[in-house]
C-alpha positions in Angstrom: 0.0 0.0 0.0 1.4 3.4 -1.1 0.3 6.8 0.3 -1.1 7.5 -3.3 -3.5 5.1 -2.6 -5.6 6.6 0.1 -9.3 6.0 -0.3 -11.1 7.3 2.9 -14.4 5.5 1.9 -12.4 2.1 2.7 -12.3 2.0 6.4 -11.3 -1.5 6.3 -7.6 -0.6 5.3 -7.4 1.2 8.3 -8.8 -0.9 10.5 -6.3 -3.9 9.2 -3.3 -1.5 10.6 -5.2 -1.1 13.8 -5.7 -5.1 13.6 -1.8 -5.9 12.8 -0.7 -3.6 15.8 -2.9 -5.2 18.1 -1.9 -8.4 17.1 2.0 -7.5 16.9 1.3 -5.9 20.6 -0.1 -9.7 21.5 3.0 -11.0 20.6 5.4 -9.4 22.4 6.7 -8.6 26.0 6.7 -5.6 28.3 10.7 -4.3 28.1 10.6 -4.8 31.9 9.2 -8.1 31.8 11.7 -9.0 29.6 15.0 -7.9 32.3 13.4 -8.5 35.5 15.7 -9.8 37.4 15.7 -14.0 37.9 14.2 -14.1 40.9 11.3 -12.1 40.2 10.9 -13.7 36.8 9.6 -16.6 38.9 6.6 -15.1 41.0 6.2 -13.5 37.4 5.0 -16.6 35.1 3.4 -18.4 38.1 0.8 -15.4 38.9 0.3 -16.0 35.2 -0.2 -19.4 35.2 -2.8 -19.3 38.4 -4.4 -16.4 36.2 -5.1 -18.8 33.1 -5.8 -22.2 35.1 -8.5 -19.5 37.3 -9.6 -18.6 34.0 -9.9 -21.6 32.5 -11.8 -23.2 35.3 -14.4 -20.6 35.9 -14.8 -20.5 32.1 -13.7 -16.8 31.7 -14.9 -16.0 35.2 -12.6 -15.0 38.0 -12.8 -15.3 42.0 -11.3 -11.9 43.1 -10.8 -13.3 46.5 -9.7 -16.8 45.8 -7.1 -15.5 43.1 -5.8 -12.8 45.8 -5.0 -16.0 48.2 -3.3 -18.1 45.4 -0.8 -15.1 44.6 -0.2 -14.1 48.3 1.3 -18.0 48.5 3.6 -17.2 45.2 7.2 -16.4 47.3 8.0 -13.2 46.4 5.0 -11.8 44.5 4.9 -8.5 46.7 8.3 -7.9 45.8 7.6 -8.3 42.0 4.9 -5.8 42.4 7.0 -3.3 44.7 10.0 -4.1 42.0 7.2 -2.5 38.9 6.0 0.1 41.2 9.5 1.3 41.8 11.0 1.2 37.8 7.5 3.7 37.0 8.4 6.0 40.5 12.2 6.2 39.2 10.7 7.7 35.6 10.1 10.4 37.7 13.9 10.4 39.1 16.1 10.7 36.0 16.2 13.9 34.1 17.1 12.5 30.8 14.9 9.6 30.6 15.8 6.1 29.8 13.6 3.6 30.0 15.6 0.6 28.7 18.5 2.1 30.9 16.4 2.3 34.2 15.9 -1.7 33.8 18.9 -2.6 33.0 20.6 -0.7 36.1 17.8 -2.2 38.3 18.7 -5.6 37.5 22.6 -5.2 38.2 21.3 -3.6 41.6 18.7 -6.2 42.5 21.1 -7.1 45.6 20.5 -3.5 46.8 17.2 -3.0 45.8 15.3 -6.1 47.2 16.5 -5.0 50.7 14.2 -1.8 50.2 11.3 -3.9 48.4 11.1 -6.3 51.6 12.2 -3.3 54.0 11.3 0.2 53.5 13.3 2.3 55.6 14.4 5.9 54.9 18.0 4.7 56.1 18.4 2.7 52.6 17.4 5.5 50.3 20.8 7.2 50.5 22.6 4.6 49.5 20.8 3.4 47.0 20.3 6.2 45.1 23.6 7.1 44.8 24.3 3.8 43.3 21.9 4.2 40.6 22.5 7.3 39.9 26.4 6.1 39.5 25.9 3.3 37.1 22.8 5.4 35.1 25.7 7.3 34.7 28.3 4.5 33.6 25.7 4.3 30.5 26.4 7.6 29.1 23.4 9.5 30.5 24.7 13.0 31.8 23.2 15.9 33.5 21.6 14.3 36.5 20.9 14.9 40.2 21.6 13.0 42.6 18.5 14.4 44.7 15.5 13.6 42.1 16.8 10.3 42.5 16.4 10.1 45.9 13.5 12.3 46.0 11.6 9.5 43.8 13.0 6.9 46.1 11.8 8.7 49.3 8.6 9.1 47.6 8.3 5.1 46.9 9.8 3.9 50.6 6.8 6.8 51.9 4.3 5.4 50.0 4.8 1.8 50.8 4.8 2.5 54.6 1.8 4.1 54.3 0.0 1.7 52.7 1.1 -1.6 54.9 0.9 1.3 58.0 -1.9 3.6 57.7 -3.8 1.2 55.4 -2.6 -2.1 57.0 -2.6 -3.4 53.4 -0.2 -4.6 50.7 0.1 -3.6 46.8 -0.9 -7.9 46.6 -4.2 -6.9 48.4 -4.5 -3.1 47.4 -4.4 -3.2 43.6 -6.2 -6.0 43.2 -9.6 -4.3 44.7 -9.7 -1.5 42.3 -12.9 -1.7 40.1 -12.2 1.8 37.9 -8.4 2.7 36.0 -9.9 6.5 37.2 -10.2 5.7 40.8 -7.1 3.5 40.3 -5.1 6.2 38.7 -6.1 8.7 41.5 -4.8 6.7 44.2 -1.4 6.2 42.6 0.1 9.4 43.0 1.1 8.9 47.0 3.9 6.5 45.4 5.4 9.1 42.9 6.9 12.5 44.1 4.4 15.4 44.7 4.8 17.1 41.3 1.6 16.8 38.8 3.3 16.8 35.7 2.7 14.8 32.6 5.7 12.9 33.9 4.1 11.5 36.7 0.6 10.8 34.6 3.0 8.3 32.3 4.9 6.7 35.2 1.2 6.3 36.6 -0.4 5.1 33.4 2.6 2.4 32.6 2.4 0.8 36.5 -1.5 0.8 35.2 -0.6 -1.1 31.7 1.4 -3.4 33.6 -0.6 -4.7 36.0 -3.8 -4.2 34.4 -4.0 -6.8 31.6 -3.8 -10.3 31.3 -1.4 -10.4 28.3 1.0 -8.5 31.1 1.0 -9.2 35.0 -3.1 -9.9 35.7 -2.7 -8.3 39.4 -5.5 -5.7 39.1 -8.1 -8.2 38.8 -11.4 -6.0 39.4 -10.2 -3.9 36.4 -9.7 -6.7 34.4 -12.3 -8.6 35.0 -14.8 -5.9 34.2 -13.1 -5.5 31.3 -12.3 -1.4 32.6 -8.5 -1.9 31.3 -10.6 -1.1 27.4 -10.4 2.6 29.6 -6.6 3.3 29.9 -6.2 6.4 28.7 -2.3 5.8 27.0 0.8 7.4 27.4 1.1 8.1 23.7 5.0 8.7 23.4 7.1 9.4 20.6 7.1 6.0 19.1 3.6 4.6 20.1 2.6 8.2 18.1 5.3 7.7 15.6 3.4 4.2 14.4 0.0 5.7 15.0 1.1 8.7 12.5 3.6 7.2 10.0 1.4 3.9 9.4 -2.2 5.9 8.6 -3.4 3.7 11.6 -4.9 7.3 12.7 -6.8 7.4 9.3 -9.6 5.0 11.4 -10.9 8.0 13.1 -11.6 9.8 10.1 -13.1 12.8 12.1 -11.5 16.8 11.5 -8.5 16.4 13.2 -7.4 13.1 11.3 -8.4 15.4 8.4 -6.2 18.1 9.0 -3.5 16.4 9.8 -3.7 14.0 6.8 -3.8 17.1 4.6 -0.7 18.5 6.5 1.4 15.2 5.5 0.4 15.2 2.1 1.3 18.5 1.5 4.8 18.4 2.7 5.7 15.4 0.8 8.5 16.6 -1.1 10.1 18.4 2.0 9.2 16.5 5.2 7.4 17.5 7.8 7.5 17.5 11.8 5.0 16.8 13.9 5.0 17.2 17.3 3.6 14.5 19.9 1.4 16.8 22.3 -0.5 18.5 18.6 -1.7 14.3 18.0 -1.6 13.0 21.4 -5.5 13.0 21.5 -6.0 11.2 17.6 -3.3 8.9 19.1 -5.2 7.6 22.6 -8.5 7.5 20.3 -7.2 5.2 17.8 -5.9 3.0 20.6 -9.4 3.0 21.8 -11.0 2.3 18.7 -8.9 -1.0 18.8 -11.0 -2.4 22.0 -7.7 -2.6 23.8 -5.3 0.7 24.1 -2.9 -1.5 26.6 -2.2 -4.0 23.7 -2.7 -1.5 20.8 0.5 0.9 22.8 2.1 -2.0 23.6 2.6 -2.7 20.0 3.1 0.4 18.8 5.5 1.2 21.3 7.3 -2.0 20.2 7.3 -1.5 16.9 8.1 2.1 17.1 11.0 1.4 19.3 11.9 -1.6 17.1 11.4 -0.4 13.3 9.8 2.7 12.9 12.3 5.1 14.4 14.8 2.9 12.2 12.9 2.9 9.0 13.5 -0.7 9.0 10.3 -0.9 6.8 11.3 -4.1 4.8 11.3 -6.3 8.7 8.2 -4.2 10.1 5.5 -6.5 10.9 3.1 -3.5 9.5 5.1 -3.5 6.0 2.0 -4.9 3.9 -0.4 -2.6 5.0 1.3 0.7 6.4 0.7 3.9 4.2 4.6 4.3 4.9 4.7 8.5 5.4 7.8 8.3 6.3 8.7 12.0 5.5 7.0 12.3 8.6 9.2 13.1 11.8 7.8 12.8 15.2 9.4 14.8 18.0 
């Protein structure tokens, strides 16, 4: 399919890229699923596995309660789940953001790290920062402060004791009874430092993805099993927007805005144009919902962004038969 080839009457080619993301994003891993360290890669398939045999049994039904008690015998599920909550709070720590990077140190610090994630005290935040801050660092990521680090740390260890102090609760019970991603996504914040930022709103929103869908770590189970994950509003970053855009996925909406913005591609052809994430954000979160399942649909455009896209490795994409391929088009 060429660009020359746009027919707006034929929503079906549109909806095919919408399809092939979706089903790409089926296929693939979280990034931090795919480095957690090996201890926590345990706890990780088995909560999976009780999820599907649960499942299975009940015939696509689930028992909230009796699914709780299975994953509170998994050794070291709360870990697993304070280990996520920590890699979305640390987004918030690192100036020059690094996803990939933030993963990679957490693994080499497990050692350090798992003695915070089984006891939160203030006296470990020092120290631990600092050492993350020192091999972020050792990657080639400069212009960093030590305090955001810790600052994000502090906020983590502060929001763990109050939930297991004030609450008398832990993330293996707490998440779990969430029936709303709003109310969910409102009680997040006491984790993350006190700034409300669109920073904090995608650290948020990925702990959400995470835990909220089956195809990731099926913790959240009153959100899933009303089917209330189809409300995640998505991050929409450069390279989930980058597929969205480039591909013609966006093209599915076929409202003003897609309109407009069609017309600006088109026009600029010949010279490239640049487009900036926050002017699409909102045709970008709407085409994920159009798909019936935004926390798949960004996986896989985040994948395949990451992956191909931002590569122009067109000829391996798994969207290379049905992309429009405006790849004059730069996202920043």
């Amino acid at each position: 399919m060429s660009s020359l080839e746009i027919d707006l009457r034929r929503r079906d080619r549109y909806e095919d890229i919408v399809r092939v993301i979706n089903e790409y994003g089926s296929s693939v891993k979280e990034s931090i699923f795919e480095n957690l360290p090996d201890e926590l890669t345990v706890p990780y398939q088995r909560i999976r596995e009780l999820y599907m045999q649960e499942t299975t049994r009940g015939r696509g039904r689930i028992d909230v309660n009796s699914l709780i008690q299975l994953y509170m015998n998994v050794p070291k599920a709360e870990e697993l789940l304070r280990y996520l909550l920590l890699a979305t709070v640390l987004f918030m720590g690192f100036r020059n953001l690094r996803n990939e990077v933030i993963y990679k140190v957490m693994h080499r610090n497990y050692d350090r790290i798992n003695h915070l994630l089984s006891n939160p005290e203030y006296s470990l935040i020092n120290d631990i920062s600092m050492k993350l801050l020192s091999d972020y660092e050792n990657e080639g990521v400069k212009g960093e402060d030590v305090q955001e680090v810790s600052n994000a740390v502090h906020s983590f260890v502060y929001g763990l004791r109050k939930l297991t102090k004030a609450y008398g609760a832990t993330l293996l019970r707490w998440v779990p009874k969430f029936r709303y991603v709003a109310d969910f996504e409102k009680a997040l914040p006491m984790f993350y430092p006190p700034r409300a930022n669109e920073r904090r709103k995608r650290a948020i929103r990925t702990f959400i993805r995470w835990v909220s869908h089956e195809a990731n770590l099926p913790v959240a189970l009153g959100i899933i099993s009303r089917g209330e994950y189809r409300r995640y509003t998505m991050v929409a970053d450069v390279y989930s927007t980058m597929v969205t855009i480039r591909s013609g996925a966006f093209l599915v909406l076929g409202n003003d805005h897609a309109m407009k913005v069609l017309n600006r591609i088109l026009v600029n052809r010949d010279g490239g144009v640049t487009i900036k994430v926050d002017e699409v954000k909102g045709l970008v979160r709407a085409t994920g919902r159009l798909s019936n399942d935004p926390i798949v649909y960004e996986r896989g455009a985040f994948k395949i962004g990451h992956e191909y896209c931002s590569r122009l490795r067109c000829n391996e994409c798994p969207l290379n038969k049905v992309c429009m391929k405006f790849t004059w088009v730069n996202i920043k």
